[in-house]
C-alpha positions as CSV (number, residue, x, y, z in Angstrom):
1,X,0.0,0.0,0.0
2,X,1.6,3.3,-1.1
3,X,2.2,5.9,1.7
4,X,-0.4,8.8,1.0
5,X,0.1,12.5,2.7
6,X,-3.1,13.2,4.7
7,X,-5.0,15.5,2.3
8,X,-4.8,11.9,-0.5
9,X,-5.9,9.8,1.9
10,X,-9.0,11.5,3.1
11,X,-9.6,11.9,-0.8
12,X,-9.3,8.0,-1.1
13,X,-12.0,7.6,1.4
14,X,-14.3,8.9,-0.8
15,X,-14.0,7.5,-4.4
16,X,-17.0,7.1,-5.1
17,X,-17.6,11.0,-6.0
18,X,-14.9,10.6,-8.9
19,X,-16.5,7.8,-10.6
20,X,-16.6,8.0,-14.2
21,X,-15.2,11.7,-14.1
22,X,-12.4,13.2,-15.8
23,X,-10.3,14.7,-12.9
24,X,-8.4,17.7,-13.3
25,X,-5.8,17.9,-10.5
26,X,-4.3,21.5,-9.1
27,X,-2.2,22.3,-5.8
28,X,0.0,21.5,-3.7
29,X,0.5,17.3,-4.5
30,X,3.3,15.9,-3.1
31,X,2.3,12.2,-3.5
32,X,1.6,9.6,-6.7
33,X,-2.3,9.6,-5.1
34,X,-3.4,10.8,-8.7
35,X,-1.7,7.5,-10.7
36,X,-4.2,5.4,-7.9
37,X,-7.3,8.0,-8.5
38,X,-6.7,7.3,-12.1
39,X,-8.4,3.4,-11.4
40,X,-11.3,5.2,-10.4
41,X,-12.4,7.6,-12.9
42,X,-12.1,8.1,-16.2
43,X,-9.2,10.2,-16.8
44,X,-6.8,12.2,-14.6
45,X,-4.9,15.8,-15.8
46,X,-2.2,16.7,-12.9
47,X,-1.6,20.2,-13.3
48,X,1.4,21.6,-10.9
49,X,3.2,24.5,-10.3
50,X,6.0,22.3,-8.3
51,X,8.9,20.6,-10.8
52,X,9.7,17.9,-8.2
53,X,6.4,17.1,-8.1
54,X,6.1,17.0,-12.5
55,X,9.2,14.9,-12.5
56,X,7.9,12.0,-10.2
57,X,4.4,12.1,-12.0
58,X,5.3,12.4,-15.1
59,X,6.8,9.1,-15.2
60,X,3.4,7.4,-15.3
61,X,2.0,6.6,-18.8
62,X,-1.7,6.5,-16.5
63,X,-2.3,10.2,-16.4
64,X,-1.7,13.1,-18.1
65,X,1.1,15.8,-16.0
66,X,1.8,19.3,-17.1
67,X,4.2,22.1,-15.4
68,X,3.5,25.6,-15.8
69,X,2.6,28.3,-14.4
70,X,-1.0,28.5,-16.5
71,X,-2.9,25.6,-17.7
72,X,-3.4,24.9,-21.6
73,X,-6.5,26.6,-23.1
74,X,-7.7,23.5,-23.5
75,X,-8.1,20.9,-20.8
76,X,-10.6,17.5,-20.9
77,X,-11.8,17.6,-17.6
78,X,-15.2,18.2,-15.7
79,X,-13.7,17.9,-11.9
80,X,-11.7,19.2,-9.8
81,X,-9.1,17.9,-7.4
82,X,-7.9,20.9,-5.5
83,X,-5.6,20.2,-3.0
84,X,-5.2,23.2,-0.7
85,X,-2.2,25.2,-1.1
86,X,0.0,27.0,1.4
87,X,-0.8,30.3,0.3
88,X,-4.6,31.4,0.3
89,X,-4.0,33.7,-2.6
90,X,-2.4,30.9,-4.8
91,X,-5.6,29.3,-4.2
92,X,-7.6,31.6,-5.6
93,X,-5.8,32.0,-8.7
94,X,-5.4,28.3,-9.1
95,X,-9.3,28.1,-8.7
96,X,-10.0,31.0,-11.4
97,X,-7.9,29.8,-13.7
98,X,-9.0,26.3,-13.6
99,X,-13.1,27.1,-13.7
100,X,-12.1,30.2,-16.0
101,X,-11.1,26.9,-18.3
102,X,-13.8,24.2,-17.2
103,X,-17.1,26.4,-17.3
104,X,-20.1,26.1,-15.3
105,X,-21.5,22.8,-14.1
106,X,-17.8,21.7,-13.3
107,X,-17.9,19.3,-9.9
108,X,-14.7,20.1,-7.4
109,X,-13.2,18.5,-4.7
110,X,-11.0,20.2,-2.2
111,X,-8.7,18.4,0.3
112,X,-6.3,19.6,3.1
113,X,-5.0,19.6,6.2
114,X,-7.0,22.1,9.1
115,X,-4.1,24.1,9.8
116,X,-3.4,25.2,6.1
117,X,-6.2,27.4,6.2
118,X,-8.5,24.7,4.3
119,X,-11.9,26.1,5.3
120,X,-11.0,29.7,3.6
121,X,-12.6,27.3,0.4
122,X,-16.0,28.4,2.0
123,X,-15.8,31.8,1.3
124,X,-13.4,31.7,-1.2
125,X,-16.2,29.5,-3.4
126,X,-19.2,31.4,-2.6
127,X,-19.4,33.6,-5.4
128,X,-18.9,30.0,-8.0
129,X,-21.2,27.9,-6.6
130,X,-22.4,25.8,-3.4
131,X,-19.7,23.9,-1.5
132,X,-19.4,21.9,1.8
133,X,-17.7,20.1,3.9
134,X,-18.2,15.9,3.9
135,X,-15.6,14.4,5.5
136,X,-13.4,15.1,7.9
137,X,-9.9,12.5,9.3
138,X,-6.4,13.3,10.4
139,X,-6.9,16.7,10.7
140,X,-7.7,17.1,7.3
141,X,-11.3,18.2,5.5
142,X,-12.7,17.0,2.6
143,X,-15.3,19.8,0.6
144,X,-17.4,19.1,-2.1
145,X,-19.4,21.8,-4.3
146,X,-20.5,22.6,-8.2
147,X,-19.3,25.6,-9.9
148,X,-22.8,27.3,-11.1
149,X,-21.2,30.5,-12.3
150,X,-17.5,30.1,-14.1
151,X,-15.3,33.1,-14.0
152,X,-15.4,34.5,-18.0
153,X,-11.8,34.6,-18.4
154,X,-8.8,34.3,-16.7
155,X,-5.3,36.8,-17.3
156,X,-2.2,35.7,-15.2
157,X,-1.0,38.8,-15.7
158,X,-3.3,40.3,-13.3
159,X,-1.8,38.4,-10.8
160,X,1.3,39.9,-10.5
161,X,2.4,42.1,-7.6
162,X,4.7,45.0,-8.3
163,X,7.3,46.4,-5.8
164,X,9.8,48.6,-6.0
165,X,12.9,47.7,-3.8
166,X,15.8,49.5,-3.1
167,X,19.6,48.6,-2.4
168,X,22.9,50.8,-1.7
169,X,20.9,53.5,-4.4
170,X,19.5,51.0,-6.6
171,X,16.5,50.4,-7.6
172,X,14.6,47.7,-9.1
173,X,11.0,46.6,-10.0
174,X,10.2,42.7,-8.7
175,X,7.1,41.1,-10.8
176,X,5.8,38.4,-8.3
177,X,2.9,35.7,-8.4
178,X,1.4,34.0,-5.5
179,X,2.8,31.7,-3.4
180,X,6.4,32.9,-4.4
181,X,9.2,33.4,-1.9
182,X,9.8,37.1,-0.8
183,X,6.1,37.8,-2.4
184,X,5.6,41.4,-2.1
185,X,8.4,41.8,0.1
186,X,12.4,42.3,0.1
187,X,13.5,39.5,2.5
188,X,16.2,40.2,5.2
189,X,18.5,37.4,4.2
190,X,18.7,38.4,0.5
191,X,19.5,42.2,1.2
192,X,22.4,40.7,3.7
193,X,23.5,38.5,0.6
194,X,23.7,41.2,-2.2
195,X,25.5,43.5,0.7
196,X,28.5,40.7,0.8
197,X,29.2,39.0,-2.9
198,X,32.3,39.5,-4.3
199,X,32.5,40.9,-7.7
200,X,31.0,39.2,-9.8
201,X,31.9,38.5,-13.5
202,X,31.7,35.5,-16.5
203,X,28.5,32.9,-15.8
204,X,26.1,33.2,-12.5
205,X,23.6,30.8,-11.0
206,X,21.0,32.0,-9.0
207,X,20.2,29.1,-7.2
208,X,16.1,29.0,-5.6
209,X,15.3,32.3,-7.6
210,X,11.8,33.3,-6.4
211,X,10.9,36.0,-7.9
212,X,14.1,37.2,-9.4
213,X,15.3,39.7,-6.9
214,X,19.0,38.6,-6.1
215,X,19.4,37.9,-10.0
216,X,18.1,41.0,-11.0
217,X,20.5,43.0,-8.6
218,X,23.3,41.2,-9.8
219,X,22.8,41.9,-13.6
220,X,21.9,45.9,-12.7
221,X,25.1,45.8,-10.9
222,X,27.4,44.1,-13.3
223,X,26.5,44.2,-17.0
224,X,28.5,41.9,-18.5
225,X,27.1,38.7,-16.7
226,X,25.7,35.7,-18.4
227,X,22.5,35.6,-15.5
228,X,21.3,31.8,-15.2
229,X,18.3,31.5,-12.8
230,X,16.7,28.5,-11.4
231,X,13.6,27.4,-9.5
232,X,11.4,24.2,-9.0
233,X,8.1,26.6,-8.9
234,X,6.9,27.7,-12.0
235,X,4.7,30.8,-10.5
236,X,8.8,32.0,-9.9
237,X,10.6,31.1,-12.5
238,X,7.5,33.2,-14.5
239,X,7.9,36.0,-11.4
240,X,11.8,36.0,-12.6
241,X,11.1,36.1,-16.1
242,X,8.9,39.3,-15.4
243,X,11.0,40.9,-13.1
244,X,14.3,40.4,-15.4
245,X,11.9,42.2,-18.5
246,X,10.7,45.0,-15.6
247,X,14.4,45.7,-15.3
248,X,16.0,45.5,-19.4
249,X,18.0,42.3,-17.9
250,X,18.1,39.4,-19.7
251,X,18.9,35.8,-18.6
252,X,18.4,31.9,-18.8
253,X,15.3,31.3,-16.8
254,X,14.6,27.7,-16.3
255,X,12.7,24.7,-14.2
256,X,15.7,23.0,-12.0
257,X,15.3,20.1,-9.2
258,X,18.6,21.3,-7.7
259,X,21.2,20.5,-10.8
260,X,18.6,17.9,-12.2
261,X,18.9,20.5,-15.5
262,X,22.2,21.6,-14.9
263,X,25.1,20.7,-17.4
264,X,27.2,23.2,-17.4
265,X,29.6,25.0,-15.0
266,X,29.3,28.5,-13.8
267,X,32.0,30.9,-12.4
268,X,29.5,31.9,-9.1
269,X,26.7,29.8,-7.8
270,X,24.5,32.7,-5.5
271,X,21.7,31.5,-3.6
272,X,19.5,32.1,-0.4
273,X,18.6,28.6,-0.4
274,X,15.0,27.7,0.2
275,X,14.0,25.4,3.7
276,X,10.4,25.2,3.2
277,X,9.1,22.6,1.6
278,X,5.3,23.2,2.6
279,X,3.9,23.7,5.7
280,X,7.1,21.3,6.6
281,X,10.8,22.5,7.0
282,X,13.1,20.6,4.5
283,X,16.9,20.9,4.3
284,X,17.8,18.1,2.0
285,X,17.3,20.4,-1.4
286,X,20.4,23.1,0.1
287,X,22.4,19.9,1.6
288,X,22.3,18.5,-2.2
289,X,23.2,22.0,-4.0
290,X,26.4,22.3,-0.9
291,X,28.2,19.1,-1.7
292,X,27.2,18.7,-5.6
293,X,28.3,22.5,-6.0
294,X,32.0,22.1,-7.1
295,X,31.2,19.8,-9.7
296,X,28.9,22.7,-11.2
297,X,31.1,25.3,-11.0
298,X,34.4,26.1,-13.3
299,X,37.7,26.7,-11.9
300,X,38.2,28.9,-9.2
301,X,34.6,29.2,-9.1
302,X,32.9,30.4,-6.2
303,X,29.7,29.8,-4.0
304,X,27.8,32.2,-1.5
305,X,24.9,32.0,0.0
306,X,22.7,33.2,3.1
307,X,21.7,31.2,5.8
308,X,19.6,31.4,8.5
309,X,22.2,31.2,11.6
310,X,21.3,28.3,13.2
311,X,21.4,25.9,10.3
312,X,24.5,23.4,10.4
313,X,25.6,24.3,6.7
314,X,29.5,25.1,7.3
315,X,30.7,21.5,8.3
316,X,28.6,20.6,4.2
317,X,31.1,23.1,2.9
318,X,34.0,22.6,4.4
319,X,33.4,18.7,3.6
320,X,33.5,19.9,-0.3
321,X,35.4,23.1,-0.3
322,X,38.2,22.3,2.4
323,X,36.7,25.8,3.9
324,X,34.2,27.9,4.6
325,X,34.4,31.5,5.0
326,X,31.6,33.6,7.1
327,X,31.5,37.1,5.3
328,X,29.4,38.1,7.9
329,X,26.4,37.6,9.9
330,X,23.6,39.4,12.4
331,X,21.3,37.8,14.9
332,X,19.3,35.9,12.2
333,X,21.8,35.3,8.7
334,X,24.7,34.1,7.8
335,X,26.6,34.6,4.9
336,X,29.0,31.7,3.8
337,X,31.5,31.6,1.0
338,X,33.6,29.2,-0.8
339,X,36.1,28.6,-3.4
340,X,36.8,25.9,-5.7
């Protein structure tokens, strides 16, 4: 029996609502539930924004999985599977795009845990249809409604936040979606970063993008640099596509699972690694991208990135590098640095 995160198997308790359906899936899935779901209905779409996710469904010849950050015009299905994700606003655009495409009398499902903020879906639904609440087991609910009056269209564009942020006199525009690190905000760690890289020059990776901002300082600030940028999300790697246009950059923006797309070496891999995998901490993405980094970066190449204090991060270095330099650090960040 395959080990199912709670929101799947809640979902599996009822089956018997997806009988003979065409399921389109949207969220935050993190299991292989929808290769099982597909036994019970008649076809299933996974739609995800997550490119560790895509990799590890798209292996099944069962369903049908797409990546992106908007779903195809397009898309055989007549219910959803939403299962809740972490950030309430990514929810709605995730439910407007996907009834924007289905139209009215389209069925939905939505699953998640209690703490995630599930029950927003109430509210959040009113204005589509009826929904409610049928199930309820390991902390988890289980809603299901009819969508009586579809959104007419959906723009992604209109989605986008716009911020201006500032650093040592420059300025920048940052383009961010939902449910993207730093969205609407410059985070602490990544100003403490761009305060303390060395100058930069030939090929740069910016490692866990989000929506652009470290990338986008660098190629301001030096502009001669090849800018390579890198996300598993697509909502960022499309925030960091916007946010390089907002700002006359240009740069290789592309879907990574650490260096799972990577063959080539750069001269500088920056990053302010990402820990949240989630409403559950994960460090095993940043311990893979420390100890695989010199065989990704060229001679003499260098790595720096920001880390919260307390993580355990300099013993991974030193382990690779031979050293690890702190270029400095406050109450909550550290900056490490290394060279090949």
């Amino acid at each position: 029996m395959a080990s199912y995160i709670a929101p799947s198997q809640i979902a599996e308790r009822q089956l018997e609502y997806f009988a003979e359906k065409r399921v389109l899936v949207i969220g935050e899935i993190e299991d292989q539930f929808p290769v099982e779901l597909r036994k019970h209905c008649d076809k299933v779409t996974v739609f995800t924004s997550n490119y560790i996710s895509y990799r590890q469904l798209n292996r099944s010849d069962k369903i049908t999985t797409l990546f992106g950050a908007e779903l195809p015009e397009t898309i055989d299905a007549n219910m959803i599977l939403m299962y809740w994700p972490k950030a309430k606003a990514e929810a709605q655009m995730l439910l407007e795009m996907a009834l924007a495409r289905l139209g009215n009398e389209t069925e939905i499902v939505v699953v998640g845990e209690n703490r995630s903020g599930v029950k927003s879906i109430e509210k959040m639904f009113s204005g589509y249809g009826p929904i409610n609440k049928y199930d309820s087991a390991r902390r988890c609910s289980f809603y299901w409604g009819v969508c009586h009056s579809a959104p007419e269209q959906f723009t992604l564009q209109n989605w986008f936040k716009t911020y201006d942020v500032e650093l040592n006199g420059l300025k920048l525009i940052v383009k961010s979606l939902p449910g993207v690190f730093s969205h609407g905000e410059f985070d602490g760690g990544s100003q403490l970063l761009l305060n303390n890289l060395p100058p930069l020059s030939g090929k740069v990776l910016d490692f866990g993008c989000g929506a652009g901002i470290i990338g986008a300082f660098m190629g301001l600030n030096n502009q001669n640099l090849e800018l390579n940028l890198c996300d598993i999300n697509a909502f960022a790697i499309e925030s960091s596509k916007q946010t390089l246009l907002a700002n006359g950059l240009t740069g290789n923006v592309f879907a990574s699972d650490v260096y799972s797309d990577i063959d080539q070496n750069f001269d500088f891999i920056i990053s302010n690694p990402p820990f949240h995998a989630g409403l559950d901490t994960s460090y095993s993405a940043t311990e893979t991208l420390l100890s695989e980094a010199p065989r990704h970066l060229s001679r003499d190449g260098q790595l720096v990135i920001v880390a919260n204090s307390f993580l355990k991060y300099p013993p991974i270095i030193e382990k690779q590098f031979g050293h690890c330099h702190t270029l400095d650090k406050n109450r909550k960040f550290a900056i490490y640095h290394a060279t090949k």
